[in-house]
C-alpha positions, 0 to 999 in steps of 0.5 A: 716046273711044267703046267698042263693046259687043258684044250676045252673045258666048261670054266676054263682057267688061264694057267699063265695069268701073267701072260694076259698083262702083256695083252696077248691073248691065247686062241685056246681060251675063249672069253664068250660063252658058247651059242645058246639054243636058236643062235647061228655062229659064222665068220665075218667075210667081208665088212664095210667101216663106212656103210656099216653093215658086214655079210657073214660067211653064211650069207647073212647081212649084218648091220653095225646097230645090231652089235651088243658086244664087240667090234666087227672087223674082217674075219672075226667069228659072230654069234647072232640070230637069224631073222629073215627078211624081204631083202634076205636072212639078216643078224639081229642081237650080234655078239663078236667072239674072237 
């Protein structure tokens, strides 16, 4: 038996929910809810473990204390808000998703 998988829908449903106990993780399905009014998505460029900080592929710095949800890595896509500063554009109120 087939099963059609959907590629985007608001509330979308797993149609191999046994699939998850083995720990993959499928990139057509994600978790977060989109950005809301007034957030900023970008990818992660470059991201420093033992200073804390990481600089988003839109210039914007990033430090670790402002990461509500997720772990930072290389690459990892970010959904935050913007806040300028004198040093520059910075993310307050991070969210990792994916």
């Amino acid at each position: 038996m087939f099963r059609r998988v959907l590629t985007w829908v608001d509330e979308a449903v797993d149609p191999f929910p046994e699939i998850k106990s083995l720990g993959f993780r499928s990139p057509r399905h994600e978790s977060e809810k989109p950005p809301c009014a007034g957030e900023t998505c970008g990818r992660v460029r470059y991201y420093n473990d033992s200073r804390g900080f990481a600089k988003c592929d839109c210039g914007t710095f990033i430090h670790i204390r402002d990461v509500i949800s997720g772990e930072l890595r290389e690459g990892a896509r970010v959904v935050f808000e913007r806040k300028d500063t004198a040093k520059g554009p910075e993310g307050v109120n991070v969210r990792v998703i994916g």
